[in-house]
C-alpha positions in Angstrom: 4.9 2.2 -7.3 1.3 1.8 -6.3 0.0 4.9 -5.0 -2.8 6.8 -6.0 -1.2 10.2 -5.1 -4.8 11.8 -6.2 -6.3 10.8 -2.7 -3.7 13.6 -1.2 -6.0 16.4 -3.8 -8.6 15.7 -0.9 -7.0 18.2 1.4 -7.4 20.9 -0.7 -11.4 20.3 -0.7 -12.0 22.3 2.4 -13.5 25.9 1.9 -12.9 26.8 5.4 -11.8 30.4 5.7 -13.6 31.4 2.3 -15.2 34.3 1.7 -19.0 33.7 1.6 -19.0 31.7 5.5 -21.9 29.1 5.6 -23.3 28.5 9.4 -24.9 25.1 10.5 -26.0 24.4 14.0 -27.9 26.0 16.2 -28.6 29.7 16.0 -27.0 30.4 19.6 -23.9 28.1 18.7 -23.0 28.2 15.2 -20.3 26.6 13.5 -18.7 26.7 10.0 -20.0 24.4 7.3 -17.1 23.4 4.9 -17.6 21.9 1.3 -17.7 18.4 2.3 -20.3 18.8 4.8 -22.9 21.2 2.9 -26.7 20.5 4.2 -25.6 18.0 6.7 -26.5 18.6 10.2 -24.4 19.5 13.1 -24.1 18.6 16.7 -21.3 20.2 18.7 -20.7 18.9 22.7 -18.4 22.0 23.7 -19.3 25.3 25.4 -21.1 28.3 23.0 -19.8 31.7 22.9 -21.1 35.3 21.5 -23.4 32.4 19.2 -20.5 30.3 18.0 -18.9 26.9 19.3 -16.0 27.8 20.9 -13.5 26.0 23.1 -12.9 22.3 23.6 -15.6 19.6 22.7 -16.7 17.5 19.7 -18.3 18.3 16.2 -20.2 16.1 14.6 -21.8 15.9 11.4 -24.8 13.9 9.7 -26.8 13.2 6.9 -30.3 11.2 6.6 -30.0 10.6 10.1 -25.7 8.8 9.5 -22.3 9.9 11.1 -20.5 11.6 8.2 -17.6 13.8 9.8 -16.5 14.2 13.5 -13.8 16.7 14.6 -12.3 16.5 18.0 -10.6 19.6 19.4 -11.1 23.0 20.1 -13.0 25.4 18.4 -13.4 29.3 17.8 -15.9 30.7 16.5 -17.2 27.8 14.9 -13.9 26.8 13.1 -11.1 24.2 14.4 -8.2 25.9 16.2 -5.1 24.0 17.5 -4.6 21.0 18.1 -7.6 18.4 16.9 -8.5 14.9 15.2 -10.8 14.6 12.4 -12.3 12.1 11.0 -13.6 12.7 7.5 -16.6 10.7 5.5 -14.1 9.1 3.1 -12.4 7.1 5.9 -9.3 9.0 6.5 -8.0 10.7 9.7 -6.6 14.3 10.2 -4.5 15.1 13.3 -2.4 18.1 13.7 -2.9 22.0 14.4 -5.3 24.0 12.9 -5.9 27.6 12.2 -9.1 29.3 10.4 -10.2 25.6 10.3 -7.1 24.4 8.3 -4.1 22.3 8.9 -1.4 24.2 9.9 1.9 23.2 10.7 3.3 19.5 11.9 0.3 17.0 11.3 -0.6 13.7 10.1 -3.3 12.4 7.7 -3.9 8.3 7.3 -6.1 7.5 4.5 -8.9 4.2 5.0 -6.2 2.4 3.1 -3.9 2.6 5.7 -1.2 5.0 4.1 0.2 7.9 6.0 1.3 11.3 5.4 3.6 13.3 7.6 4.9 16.6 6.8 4.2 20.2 7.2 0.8 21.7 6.1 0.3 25.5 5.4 -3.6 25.9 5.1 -4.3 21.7 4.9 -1.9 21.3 2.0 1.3 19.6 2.8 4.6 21.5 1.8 8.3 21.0 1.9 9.4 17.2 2.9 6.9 14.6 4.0 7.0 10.9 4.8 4.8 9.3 3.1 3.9 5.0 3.0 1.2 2.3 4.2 2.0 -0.4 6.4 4.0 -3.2 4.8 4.3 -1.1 1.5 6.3 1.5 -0.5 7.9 4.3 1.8 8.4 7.4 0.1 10.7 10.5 2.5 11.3 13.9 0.3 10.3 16.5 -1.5 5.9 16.7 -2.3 3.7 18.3 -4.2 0.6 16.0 -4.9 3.2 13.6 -4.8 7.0 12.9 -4.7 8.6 16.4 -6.1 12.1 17.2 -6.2 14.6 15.0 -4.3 13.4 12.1 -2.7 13.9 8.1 -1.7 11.6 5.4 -2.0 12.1 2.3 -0.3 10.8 -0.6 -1.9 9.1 -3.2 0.1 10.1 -5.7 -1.9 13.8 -5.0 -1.3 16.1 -1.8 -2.2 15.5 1.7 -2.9 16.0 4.7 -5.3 17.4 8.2 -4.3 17.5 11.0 -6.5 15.2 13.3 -8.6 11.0 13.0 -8.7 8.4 14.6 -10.9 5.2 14.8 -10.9 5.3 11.4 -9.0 7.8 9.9 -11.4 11.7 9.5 -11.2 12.6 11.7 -13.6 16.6 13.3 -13.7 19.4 11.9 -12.2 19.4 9.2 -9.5 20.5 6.1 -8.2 19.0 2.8 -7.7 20.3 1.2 -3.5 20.3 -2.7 -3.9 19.7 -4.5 -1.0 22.7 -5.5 -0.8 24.4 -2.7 -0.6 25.8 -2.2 -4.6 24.5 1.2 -6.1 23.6 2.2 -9.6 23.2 5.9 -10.8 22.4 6.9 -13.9 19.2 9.1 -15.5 15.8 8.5 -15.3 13.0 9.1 -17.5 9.3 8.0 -15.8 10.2 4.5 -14.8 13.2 3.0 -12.2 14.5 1.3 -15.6 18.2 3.0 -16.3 18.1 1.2 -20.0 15.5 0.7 -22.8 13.1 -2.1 -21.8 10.4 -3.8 -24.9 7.0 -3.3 -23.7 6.2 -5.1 -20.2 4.0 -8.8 -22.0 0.9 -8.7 -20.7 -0.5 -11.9 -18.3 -3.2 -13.6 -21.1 -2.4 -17.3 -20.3 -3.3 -18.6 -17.1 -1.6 -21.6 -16.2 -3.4 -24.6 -13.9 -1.9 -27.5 -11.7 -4.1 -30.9 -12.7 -4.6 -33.2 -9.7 -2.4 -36.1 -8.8 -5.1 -38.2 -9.4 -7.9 -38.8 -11.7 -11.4 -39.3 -10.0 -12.6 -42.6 -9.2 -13.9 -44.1 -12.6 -12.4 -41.5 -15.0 -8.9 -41.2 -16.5 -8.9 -37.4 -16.6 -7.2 -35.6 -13.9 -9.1 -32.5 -12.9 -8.0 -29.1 -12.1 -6.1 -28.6 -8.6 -4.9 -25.0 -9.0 -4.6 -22.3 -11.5 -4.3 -18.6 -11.9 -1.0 -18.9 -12.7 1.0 -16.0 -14.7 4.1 -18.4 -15.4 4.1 -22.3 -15.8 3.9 -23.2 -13.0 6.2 -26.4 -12.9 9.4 -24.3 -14.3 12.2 -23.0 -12.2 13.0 -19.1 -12.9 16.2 -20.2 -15.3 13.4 -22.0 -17.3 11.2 -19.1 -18.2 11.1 -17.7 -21.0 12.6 -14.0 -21.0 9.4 -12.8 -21.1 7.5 -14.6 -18.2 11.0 -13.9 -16.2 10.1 -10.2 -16.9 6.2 -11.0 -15.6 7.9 -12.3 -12.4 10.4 -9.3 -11.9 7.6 -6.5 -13.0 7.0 -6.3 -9.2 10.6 -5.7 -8.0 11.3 -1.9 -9.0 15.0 -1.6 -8.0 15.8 -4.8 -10.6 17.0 -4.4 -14.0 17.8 -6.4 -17.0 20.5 -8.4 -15.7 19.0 -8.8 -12.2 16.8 -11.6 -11.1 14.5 -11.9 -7.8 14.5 -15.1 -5.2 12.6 -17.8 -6.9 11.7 -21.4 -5.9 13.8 -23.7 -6.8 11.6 -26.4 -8.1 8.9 -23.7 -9.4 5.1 -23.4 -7.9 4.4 -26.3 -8.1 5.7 -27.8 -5.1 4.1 -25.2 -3.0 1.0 -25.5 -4.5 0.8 -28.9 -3.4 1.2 -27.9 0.0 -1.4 -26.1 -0.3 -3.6 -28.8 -1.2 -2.4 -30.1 1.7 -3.5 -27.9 3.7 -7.0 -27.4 2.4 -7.6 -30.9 2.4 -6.2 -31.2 6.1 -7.9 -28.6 7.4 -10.8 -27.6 5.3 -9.0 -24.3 4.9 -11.3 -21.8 2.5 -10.3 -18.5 2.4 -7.5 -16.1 1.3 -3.6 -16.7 2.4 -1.6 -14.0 1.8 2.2 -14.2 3.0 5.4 -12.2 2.5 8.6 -14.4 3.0 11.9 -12.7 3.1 14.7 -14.5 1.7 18.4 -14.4 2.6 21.6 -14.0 0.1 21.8 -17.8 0.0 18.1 -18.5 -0.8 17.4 -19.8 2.7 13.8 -18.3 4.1 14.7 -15.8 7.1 11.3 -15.0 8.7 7.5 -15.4 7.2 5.0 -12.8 7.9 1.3 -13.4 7.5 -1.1 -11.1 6.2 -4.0 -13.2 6.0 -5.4 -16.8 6.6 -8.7 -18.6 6.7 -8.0 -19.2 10.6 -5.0 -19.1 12.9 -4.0 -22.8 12.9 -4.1 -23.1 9.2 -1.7 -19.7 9.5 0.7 -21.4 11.7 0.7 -24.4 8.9 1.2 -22.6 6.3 4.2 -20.3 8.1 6.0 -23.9 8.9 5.3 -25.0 4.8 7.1 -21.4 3.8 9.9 -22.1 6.3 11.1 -24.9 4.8 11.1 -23.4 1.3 14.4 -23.2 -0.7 14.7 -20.5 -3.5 17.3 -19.8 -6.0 18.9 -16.6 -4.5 18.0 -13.0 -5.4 20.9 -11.2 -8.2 21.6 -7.7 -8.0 24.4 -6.3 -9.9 25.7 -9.3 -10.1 25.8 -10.3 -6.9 23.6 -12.4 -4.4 21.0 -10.3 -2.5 18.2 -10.4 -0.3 14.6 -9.5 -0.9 11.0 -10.3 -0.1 8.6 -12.9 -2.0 4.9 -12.5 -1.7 2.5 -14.7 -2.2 -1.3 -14.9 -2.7 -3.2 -18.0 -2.8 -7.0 -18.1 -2.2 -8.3 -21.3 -1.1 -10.7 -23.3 -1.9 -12.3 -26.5 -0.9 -13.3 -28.8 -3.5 -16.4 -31.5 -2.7 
């Protein structure tokens, strides 16, 4: 799981309501100055009232002469009530109902990395069940409290899902592990999704290279085409050794010992040819970054770009994934579905 369930602490940072009440603004049309704000200036758009900001408008805060904060909504007496947006310094978004200048009730918060939280707030701390997940990523729906507490499912973007106990972020109690396609596995969990022992996860120290076809023109040494590999990158998954198999699963949660995750037939290599290919056809230089979702028989179902150096290098690179054949997906036993990702970053060589 990669979530840094610390960003959610940040709604606790406001001091809002507090006793000792710090004004900013002008003297005729004062408004609250929170934590995260202190000595920046303030500029509010709305109507004034018995010398605060009251009523509908927008707040915004500076420092040095730079936008830090904005809040759009109402106001009352210098503090957001009801409905309003804000938009904080770190990046992250705030929508929902307010009262004493807190989140209260339904609302949403996105953070600058895209994840979302949805749930109900009581003074800008979410409580009870939330949704919780970034776009192409993890999805979390349960229990919360600085993170998944209680009972709760997270779906794995790579393929299946686990359903049962949390703690302090962790899957800790009983629980069950939902392949994709469609066998279950309960059993107890202890801080990881693994229902059995596991040695410790190798670490990724050798990084293995593709050589070029060719050597240069007057030299009988090939030179480096590729590299940054984890695995050797000529191997097929059944050729691994157990431990660079494990360095291929680590990224597939639901999959335990006996499981295995799609893999090219023929290894990287093959690929990473192609993409040659394409640099050298197109003078592509940049990042690629593509998620291919693989059926029960191995057969490529739909590629989805992230990320490419330009948009006709993206639709050659979708065609290349296309015609990819992988060894299928095990779960359980069984053939299953899941998604592959992949991240090259290209780079033309003179």
């Amino acid at each position: 799981m990669r979530k840094n369930f610390a960003l959610i602490g940040l709604l606790c940072m406001s001091s809002a309501g507090a006793a000792n009440i710090i004004y900013a603004g002008k003297a005729d049309c004062r408004v609250v100055e929170h934590a995260r704000v202190s000595g920046h200036a303030a500029y509010w758009s709305g109507a004034c009232n018995d010398g605060y900001a009251s009523g509908p408008g927008a707040l915004q805060w500076s420092k040095d002469g730079k936008a830090t904060e904005r809040y759009e909504g109402t106001l009352s007496k210098g503090l957001p009530e009801g409905a309003g947006i804000a938009q904080w310094a770190d990046g992250s978004l705030h929508e929902g109902n307010y009262q004493d200048g807190l989140l209260q009730g339904p609302a949403v918060v996105i953070f600058k990395n895209g994840a979302k939280l949805q749930g109900n707030f009581e003074r800008d701390k979410p409580v009870g069940n939330v949704k919780f997940g970034s776009p192409g990523d993890d999805q979390y729906e349960g229990g919360w409290q600085d993170g998944p507490e209680g009972h709760g499912t997270m779906t794995f973007f790579m393929g299946g899902a686990y359903r049962g106990q949390w703690r302090e972020g962790q899957p800790v109690g009983d629980g069950e592990l939902l392949y994709p396609n469609g066998l279950v596995r309960k059993g107890r969990f202890n801080g990881s999704f693994r229902l059995t022992a596991q040695p410790e996860l190798p670490v990724a120290g050798k990084q293995y290279t593709i050589k070029e076809q060719n050597a240069a023109l007057g030299s009988n040494i090939r030179g480096i085409a590729s590299g940054g590999f984890d695995v050797p990158p000529e191997k097929s998954y059944a050729q691994l050794t157990p431990e660079q198999q494990q360095l291929v699963k680590r990224h597939y949660a639901v999959l335990q010992d006996d499981d295995a995750p799609p893999y090219l037939e023929k290894g990287m290599l093959e690929l990473s040819r192609a993409m040659q290919g394409l640099i050298s056809y197109r003078d592509a230089t940049g990042d690629l970054h593509v998620n291919v979702a693989v059926d029960e028989q191995g057969v490529v179902q739909n590629v989805t770009l992230l990320k490419s150096p330009d948009s006709e290098s993206a639709k050659l690179a979708a065609t290349m994934f296309m015609l990819l054949r992988f060894t299928p997906g095990r779960c359980a036993g069984q053939p299953c579905a899941m998604v592959v990702p992949f991240r090259f970053s290209l780079r033309y060589k003179k």
